[in-house]
C-alpha positions as CSV (number, residue, x, y, z in Angstrom):
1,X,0.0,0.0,0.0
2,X,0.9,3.4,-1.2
3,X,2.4,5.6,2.1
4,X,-0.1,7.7,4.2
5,X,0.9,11.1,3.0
6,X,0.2,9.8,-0.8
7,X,-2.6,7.9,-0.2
8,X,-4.4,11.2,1.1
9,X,-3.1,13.2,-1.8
10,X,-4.9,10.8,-4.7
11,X,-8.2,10.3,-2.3
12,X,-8.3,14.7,-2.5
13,X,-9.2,14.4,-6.2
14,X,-13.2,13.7,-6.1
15,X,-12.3,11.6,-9.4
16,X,-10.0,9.4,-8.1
17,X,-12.4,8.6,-4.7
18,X,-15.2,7.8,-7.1
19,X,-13.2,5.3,-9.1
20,X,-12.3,4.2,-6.0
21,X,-15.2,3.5,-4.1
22,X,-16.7,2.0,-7.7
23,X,-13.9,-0.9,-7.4
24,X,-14.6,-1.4,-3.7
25,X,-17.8,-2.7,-5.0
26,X,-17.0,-4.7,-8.2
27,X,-13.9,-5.2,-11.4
28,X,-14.9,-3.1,-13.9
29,X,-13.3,-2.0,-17.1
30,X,-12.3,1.2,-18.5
31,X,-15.8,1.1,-20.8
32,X,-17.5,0.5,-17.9
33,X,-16.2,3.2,-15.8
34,X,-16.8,5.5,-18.6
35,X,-20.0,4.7,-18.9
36,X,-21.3,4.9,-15.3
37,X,-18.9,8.2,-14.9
38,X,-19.5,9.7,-17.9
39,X,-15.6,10.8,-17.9
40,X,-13.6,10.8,-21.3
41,X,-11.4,7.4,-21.2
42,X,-8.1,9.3,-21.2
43,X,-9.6,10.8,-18.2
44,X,-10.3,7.9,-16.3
45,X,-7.1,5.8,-17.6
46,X,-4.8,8.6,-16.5
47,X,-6.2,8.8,-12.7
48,X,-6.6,4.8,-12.7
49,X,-2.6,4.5,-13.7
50,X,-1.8,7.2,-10.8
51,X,-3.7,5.1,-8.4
52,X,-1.8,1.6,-10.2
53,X,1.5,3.3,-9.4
54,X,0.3,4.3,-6.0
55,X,-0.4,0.4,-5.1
56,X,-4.2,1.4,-4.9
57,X,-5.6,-0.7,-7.9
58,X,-4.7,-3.7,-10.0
59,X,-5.5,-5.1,-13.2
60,X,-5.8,-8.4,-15.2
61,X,-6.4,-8.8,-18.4
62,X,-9.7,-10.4,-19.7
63,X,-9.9,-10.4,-23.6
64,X,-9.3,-7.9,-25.0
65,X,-10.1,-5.1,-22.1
66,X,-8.7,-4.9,-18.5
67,X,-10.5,-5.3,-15.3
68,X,-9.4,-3.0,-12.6
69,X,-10.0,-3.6,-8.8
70,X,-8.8,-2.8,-5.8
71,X,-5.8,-4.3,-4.8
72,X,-5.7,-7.1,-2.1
73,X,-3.8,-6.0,0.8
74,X,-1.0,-7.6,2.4
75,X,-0.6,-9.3,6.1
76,X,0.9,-6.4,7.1
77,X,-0.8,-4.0,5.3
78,X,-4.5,-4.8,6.8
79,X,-4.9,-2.0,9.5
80,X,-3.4,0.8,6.9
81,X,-6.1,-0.5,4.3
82,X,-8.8,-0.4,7.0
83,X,-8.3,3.2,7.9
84,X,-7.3,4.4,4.1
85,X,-10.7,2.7,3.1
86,X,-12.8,4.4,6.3
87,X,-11.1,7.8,4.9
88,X,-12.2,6.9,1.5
89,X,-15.8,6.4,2.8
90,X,-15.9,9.9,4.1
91,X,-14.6,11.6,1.3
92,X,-16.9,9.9,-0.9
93,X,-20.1,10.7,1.3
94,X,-18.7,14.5,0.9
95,X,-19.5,14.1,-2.7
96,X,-22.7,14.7,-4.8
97,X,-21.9,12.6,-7.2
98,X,-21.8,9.4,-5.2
């Protein structure tokens, strides 16, 4: 898991929290984010290979698209992920769109 300082940096774009809280729930591709978003795809793959890098999200390819989910956390990771996801909740119930 990405550290604590970058973790709240990518959760302060409203973008970014609601791909997030979208993969909490289920994989979904890049069509189907786009879809329920109604972002441009270069939007939505930019901000889902920033939280990639961050050690947020992973992917696995299926066909010819790629399903993107949260990623799995470690043993040691657990209590980091609980918190990061209870701050995740929060910022998402500060947001409209969600």
């Amino acid at each position: 898991m990405a550290s604590v300082l970058k973790s709240l940096s990518l959760i302060a774009d409203p973008t970014r929290v609601r791909l997030l809280l979208l993969l909490k729930q289920e994989e979904l591709s890049v069509a189907e984010l786009q879809e329920v978003l109604s972002l441009p795809q270069s939007n939505i793959s930019a901000q889902l290979a920033k939280l990639k890098s961050a050690g947020l999200v992973s992917d696995r390819r299926s066909g010819k698209n790629r399903l993107y989910q949260i990623d799995e956390p470690g043993a040691n990771d657990q209590p980091a992920r609980e918190h990061f996801l209870a701050l995740l909740e929060a910022a998402g119930a500060e947001l409209r769109e969600v």
